[in-house]
C-alpha positions in Angstrom: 102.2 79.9 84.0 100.2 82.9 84.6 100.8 83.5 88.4 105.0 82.5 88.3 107.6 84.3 89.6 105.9 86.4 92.4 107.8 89.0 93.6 107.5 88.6 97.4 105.2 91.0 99.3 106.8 90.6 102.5 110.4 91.4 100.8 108.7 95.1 99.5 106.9 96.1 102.6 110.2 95.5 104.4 111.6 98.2 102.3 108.8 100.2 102.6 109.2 99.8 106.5 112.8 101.1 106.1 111.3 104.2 104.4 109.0 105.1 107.3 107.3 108.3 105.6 106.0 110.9 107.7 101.6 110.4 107.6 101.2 114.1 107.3 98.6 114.3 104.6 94.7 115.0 105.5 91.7 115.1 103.3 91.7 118.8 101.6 95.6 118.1 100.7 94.6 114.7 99.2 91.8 116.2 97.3 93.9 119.2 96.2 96.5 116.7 95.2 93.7 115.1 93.1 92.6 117.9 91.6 96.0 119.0 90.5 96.3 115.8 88.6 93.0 115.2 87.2 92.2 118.8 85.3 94.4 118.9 82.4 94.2 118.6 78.1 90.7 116.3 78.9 88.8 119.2 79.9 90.8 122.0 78.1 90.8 120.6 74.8 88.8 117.2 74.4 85.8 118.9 74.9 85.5 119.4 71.6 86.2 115.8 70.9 83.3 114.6 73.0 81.5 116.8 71.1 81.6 115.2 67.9 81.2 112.3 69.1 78.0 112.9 71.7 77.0 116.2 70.7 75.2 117.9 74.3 74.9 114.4 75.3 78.9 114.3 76.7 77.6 115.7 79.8 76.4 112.1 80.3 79.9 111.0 79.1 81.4 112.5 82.3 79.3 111.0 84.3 80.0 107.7 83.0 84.0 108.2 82.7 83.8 109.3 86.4 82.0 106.8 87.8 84.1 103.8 86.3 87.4 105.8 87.8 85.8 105.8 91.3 85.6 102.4 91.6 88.4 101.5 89.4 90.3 104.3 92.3 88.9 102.2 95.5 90.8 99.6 94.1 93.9 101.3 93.5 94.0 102.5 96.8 93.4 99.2 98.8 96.8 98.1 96.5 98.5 101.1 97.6 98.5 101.1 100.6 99.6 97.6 100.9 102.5 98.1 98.5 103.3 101.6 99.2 106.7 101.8 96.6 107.1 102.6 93.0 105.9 101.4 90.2 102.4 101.7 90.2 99.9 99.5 89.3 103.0 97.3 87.9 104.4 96.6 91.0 101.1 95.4 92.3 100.4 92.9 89.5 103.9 91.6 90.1 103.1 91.0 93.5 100.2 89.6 93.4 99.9 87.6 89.8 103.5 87.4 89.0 106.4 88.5 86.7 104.5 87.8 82.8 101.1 89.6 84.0 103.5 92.5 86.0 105.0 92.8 82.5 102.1 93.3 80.6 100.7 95.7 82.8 104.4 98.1 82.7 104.1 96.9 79.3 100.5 98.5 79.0 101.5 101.4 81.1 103.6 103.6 78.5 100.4 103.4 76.6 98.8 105.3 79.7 102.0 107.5 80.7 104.3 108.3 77.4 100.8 108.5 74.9 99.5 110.7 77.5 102.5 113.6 77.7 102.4 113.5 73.8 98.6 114.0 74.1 98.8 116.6 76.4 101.4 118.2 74.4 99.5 118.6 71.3 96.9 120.2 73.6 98.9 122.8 74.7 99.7 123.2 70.8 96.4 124.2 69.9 96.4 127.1 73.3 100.0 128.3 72.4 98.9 128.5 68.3 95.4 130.5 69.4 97.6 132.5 72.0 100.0 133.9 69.5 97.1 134.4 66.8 94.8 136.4 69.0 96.8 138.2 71.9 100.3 138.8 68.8 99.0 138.9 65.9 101.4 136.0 65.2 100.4 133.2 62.7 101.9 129.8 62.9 102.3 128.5 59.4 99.4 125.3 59.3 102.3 123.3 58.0 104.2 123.7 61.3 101.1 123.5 63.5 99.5 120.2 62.8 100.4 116.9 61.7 99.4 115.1 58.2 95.9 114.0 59.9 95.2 117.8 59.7 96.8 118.5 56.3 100.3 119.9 58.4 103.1 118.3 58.3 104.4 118.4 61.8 103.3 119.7 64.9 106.2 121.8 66.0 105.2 123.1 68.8 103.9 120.4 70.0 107.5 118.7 69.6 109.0 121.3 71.1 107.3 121.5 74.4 107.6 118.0 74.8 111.7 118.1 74.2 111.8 120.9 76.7 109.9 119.0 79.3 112.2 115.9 78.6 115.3 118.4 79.4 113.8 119.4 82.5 113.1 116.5 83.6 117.3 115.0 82.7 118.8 118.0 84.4 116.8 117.2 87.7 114.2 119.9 87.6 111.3 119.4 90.6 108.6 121.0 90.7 107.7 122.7 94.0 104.6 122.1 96.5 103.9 125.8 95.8 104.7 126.0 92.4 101.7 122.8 92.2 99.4 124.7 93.8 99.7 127.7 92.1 99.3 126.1 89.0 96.2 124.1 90.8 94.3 127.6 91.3 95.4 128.7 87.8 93.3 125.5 86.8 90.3 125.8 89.0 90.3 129.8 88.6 89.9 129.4 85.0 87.4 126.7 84.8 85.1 128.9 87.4 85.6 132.1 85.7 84.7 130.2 82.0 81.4 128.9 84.1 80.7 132.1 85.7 80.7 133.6 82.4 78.9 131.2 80.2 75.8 129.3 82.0 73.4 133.0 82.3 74.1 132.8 78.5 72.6 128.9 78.0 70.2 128.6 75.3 67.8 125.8 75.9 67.8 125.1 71.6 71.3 124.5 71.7 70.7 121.2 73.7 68.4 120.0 71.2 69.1 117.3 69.7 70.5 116.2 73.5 72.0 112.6 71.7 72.3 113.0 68.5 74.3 110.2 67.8 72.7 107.5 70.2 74.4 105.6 72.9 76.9 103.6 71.2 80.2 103.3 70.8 79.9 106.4 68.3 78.0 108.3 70.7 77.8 108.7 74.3 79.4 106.0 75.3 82.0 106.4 72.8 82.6 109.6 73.9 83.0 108.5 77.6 85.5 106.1 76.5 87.3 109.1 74.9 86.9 111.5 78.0 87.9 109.3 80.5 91.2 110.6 79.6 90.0 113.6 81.6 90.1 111.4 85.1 93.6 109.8 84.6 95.9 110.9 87.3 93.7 110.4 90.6 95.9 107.6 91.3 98.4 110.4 92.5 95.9 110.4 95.6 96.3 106.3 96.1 99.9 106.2 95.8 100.2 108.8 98.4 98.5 106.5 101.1 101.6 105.6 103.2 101.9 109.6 103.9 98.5 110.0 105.1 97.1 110.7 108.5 94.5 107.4 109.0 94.3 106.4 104.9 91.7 104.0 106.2 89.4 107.7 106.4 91.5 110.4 104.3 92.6 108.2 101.3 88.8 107.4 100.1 88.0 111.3 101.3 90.7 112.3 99.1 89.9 110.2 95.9 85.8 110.9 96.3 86.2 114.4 96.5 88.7 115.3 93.8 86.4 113.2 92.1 83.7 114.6 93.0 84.8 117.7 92.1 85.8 117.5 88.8 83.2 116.0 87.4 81.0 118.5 88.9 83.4 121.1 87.1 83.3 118.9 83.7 79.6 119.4 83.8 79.1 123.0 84.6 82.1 123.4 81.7 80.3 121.3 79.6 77.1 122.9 79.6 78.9 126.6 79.8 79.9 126.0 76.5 76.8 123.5 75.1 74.3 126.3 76.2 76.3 129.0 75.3 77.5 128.5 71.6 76.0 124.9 70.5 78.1 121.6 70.5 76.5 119.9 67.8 78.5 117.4 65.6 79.7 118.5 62.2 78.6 116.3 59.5 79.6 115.5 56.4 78.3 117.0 53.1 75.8 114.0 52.4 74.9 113.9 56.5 77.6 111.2 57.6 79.1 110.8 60.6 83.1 112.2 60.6 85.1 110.6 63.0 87.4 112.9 65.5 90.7 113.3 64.6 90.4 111.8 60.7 91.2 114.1 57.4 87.3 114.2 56.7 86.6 116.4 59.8 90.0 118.5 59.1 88.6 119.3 55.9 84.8 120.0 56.6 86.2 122.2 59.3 88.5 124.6 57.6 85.5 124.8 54.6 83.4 125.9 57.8 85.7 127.8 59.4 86.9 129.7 55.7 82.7 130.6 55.5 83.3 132.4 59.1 81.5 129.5 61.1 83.4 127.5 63.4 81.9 124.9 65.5 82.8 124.3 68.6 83.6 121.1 67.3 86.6 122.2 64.8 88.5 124.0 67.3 92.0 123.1 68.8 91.3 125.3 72.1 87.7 124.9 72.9 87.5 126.5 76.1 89.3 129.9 74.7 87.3 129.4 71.6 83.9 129.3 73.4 84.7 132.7 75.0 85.9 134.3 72.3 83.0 133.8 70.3 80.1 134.7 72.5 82.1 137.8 73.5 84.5 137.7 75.5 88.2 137.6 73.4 90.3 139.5 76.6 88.8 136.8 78.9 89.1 133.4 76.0 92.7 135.0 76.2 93.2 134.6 79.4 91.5 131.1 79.5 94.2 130.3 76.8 96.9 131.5 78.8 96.0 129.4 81.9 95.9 126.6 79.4 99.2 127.4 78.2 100.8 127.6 81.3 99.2 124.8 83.2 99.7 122.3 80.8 103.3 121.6 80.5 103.3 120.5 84.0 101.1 117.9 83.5 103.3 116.8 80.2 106.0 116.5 83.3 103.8 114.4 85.4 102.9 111.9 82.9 106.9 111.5 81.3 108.1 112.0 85.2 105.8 108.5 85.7 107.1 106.7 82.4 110.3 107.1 83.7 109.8 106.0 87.0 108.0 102.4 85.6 110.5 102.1 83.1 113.3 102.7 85.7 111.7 100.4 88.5 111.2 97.6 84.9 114.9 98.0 84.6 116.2 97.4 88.4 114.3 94.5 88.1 116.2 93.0 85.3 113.0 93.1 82.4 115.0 96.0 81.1 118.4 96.2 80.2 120.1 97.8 83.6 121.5 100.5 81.7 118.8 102.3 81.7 118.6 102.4 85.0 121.9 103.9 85.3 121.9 107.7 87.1 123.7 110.3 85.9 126.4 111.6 88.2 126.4 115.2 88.4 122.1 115.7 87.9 121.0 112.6 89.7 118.4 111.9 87.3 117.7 108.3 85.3 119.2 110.6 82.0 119.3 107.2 79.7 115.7 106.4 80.0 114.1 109.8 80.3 115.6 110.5 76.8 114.8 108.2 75.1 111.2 108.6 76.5 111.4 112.0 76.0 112.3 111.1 72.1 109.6 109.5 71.5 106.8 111.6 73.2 108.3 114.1 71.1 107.9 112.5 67.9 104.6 110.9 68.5 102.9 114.4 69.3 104.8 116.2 66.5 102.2 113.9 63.5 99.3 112.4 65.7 96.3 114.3 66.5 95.3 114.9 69.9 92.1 112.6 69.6 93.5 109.5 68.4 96.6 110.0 71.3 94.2 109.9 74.0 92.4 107.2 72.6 95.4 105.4 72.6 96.5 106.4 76.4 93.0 105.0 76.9 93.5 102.0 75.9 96.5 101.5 78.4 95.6 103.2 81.2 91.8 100.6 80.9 93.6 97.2 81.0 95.8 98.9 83.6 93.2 99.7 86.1 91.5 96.0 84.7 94.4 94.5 86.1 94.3 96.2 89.4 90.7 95.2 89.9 91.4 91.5 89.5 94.6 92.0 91.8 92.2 93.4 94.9 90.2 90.4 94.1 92.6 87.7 94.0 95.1 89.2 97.0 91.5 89.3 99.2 91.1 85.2 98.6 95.1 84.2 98.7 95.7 86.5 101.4 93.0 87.2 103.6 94.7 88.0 106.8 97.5 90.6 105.4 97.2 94.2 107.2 95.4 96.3 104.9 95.6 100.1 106.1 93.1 100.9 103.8 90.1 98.1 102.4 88.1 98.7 99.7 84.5 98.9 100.7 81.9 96.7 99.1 84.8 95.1 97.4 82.4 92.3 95.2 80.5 95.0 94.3 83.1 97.6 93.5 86.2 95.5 92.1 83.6 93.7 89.6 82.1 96.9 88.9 85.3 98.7 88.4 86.4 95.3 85.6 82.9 95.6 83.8 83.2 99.4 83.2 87.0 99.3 81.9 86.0 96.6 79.2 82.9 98.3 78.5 85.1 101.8 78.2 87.6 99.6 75.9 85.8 98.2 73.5 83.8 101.4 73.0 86.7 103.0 71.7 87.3 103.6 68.0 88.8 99.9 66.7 92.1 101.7 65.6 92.9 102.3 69.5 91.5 98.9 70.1 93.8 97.3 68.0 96.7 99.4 69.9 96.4 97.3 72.6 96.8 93.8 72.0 99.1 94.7 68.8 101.5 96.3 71.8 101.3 93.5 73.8 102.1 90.9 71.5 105.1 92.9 70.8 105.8 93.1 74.5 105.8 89.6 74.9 108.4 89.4 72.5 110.6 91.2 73.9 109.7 89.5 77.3 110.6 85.8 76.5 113.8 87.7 74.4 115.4 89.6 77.4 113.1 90.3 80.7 112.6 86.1 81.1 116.0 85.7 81.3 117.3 88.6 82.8 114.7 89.0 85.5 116.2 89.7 88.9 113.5 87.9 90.5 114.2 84.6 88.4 117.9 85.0 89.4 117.1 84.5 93.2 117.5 88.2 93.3 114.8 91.1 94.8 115.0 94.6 93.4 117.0 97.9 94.5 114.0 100.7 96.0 114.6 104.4 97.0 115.8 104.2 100.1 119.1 102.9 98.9 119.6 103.6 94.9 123.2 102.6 94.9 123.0 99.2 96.6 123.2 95.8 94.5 120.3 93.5 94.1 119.8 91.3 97.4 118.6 87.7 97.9 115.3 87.4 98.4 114.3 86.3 101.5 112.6 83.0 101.9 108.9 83.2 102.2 106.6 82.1 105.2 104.5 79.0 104.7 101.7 81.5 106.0 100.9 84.8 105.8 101.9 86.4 109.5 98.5 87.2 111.6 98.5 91.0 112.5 101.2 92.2 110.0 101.8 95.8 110.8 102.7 98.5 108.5 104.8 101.3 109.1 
């Protein structure tokens, strides 16, 4: 039941034959790639999250959110480059466990893509609220700059931003190479500059307690569940793999380094702004614990905050805040801007990808074809991006950045789960398929990589663990109510990819009794 309806592998790498992408990517463009995707709201704003949670501790958080996205990334890769088309870790799953599975997993995927933009978009809230307060002297009314969690009553801005992205993205806006990597050293010169500035002024006292919440799923762990949202985009370097010079070499290069590097970068940020100002938990009045993104810590934080004290903790743009209050308010300024201006383009990534699953769902037949449909003067999937858009929008206008991520957690974990057990079950049922790049050590790494997402998951608070399987179920439902009878696949009928948008469906072509020795890859 589980492993029906296979989409067949030899029927998508004959379109991606027909593509025949130029391999013109080495290792630094890979790793700047990486980079570009990786640093975003995690390290801008959650910060102060992973404080509550971990206190200094989160500095062990990043190492533990890193590690399970490197081998969870080696994975990925090996997938990639097999099945180098659209539709991410979806069209994997359907490839190699089948239609139900491949649904759950596109299923699970707006979790990771669509949570994710309204996420980021209630970070770049918090920078474009402290922006306007400290460099204009303008103040957002708290009604219009938070949602009910936070005693708002919508997040405007926040709703705003993620509208405008939405219309971007309908009237066929692209974002340039140059643009990217402009907005890449925006990223990385801020984050040096807010180290530079902050580790001569580390105080060892401010590290003490290091854990003050333990190791569990409420502390450091807990945290690292929460951060990992910090790591999510290094699959853009995997899915690049068919446009790299020897991906065998470059691809892991690519995904180690921008790895590597930003979590070397989350540390020296994280114990900038630990050493510097203190990143200590707020309790509650009788010494409880208050949970991230609940009306409890809202409230102990503006009584704080009304005494003149802030924590590090309470604030919506830690970096900026950090700055700001050992001394530097030009420079927190600045670190807001960057913030302000790097941001939207990863709210674009994440609702550019949402729309690309949910458009590669609906050629397929799970989703009704209309939205699939392309508009004819912008070119663009309009019908699905808005309705995305819509609901990005309303999610970040009344959810708190926190809970969001938490959320996009939960997704983007079974997600990368799935891709684990894929590399698994595609190295015992097809052994001899051409494989430009092999994940190394792969019972080591792929079992690895399935431990640490379930161990990430169910550290999560239960309200984002409930998410999950309270999505799927729903999923299903809509499953055996359209895709099961719609799906192109069950029709006798393989998928329309890039190369020829406009096309019908086609056949699928009858499958070899074997897989052919020495397949070779364009």
């Amino acid at each position: 039941m589980l492993f029906w309806r296979v989409k067949p592998l030899d029927a998508i790498l004959a379109t991606a034959e027909k593509k025949a992408l130029h391999r013109s990517l080495g290792p630094i463009q890979l790793t700047m790639l990486g980079i570009g995707a990786i640093i975003g709201t995690g390290i801008f704003v959650l910060t102060a999250e992973a404080a509550q949670k971990a206190g200094p501790g989160m500095m062990f958080s990043f190492i533990i959110a890193g590690f399970v996205c490197a081998v969870a990334a080696l994975c990925y890769s090996e997938l990639s480059s097999m099945v180098p088309v659209s539709g991410s870790a979806y069209t994997y799953t359907y490839a190699v466990m089948g239609e139900l599975l491949a649904w759950m997993v596109g299923w699970a995927l707006i979790l990771e893509y669509a949570v994710a933009a309204s996420a980021v978009s209630v970070g770049w809230s918090g920078y474009f609220v402290g922006l306007l307060s400290s460099s204009l002297d303008i103040v957002v009314p708290p009604a219009l700059a938070s949602g009910p969690y936070a005693g708002g009553v919508v997040n405007l801005p926040a709703l705003l931003i993620a509208l405008l992205v939405t219309w971007l993205l309908m009237i066929g806006t692209k974002e340039s190479a140059r643009f990217n990597a402009v907005l890449v050293a925006v990223k990385v010169t801020a984050l040096t500059l807010f180290i530079a500035l902050t580790i001569p002024m580390m105080k060892g006292v401010n590290f003490d307690p290091f854990v003050p919440n333990g190791w569990g799923s409420v502390g450091v762990v807990g945290a690292a569940a929460s951060i990992f949202f910090a790591y999510v985009g290094f699959d853009a370097v995997s899915t690049a793999a068919e446009e790299t010079r020897n991906p065998q070499r470059n691809v892991p290069i690519g995904l180690i380094a921008s790895l590597g590097i930003c979590t070397v970068f989350y540390l020296l940020v994280s114990a900038g702004a630990i050493g510097s100002l203190g990143a200590q938990p707020v309790r509650g009045l009788d010494g409880e614990m208050l949970m991230p993104g609940t009306v409890a810590l809202a409230d102990r934080c503006a009584a704080l905050t009304a005494l003149g004290t802030e924590p590090l903790v309470c604030s919506r743009e830690a970096l900026a805040h950090v700055l700001r209050s050992v001394g530097y308010e030009q420079i927190g300024n600045l670190i807001g801007l960057a913030a302000f201006l790097a941001l939207p383009s990863v709210v674009l990534m994440m609702l550019f990808g949402q729309t690309r699953i949910f458009f590669v769902m609906a050629r397929d037949g799970l989703l009704p074809e209309k939205l699939a449909s392309i508009h004819p003067r912008w070119k663009t999937p309009h019908v699905v991006t808005a309705i995305t858009g819509f609901f990005v929008a309303l999610t970040a206008a009344f959810l708190p950045v926190g809970k969001l991520a938490d959320i996009s957690n939960s997704g983007t974990l079974f997600a990368f789960f799935m891709v684990a057990l894929s590399v698994m079950i595609l190295r015992r049922t097809d052994p001899t398929r051409h494989r430009p790049f092999r994940t190394p050590a792969v019972w080591i790494v792929a079992p690895l990589a399935v431990v640490g997402c379930v161990g990430l998951y169910v550290s999560l608070p239960s309200d984002a663990m409930l998410v999950l399987p309270v999505w799927g179920c729903l999923g299903l439902l809509i499953y055996f109510l359209y895709g099961y009878r719609k799906s192109h696949v069950a029709r006798g009928l393989t998928e329309v990819h890039e190369d020829d948008p406009d096309a019908p469906p086609q056949p699928v072509p009858p499958m070899p009794d074997a897989p052919t020795p020495g397949y070779k890859q364009a």
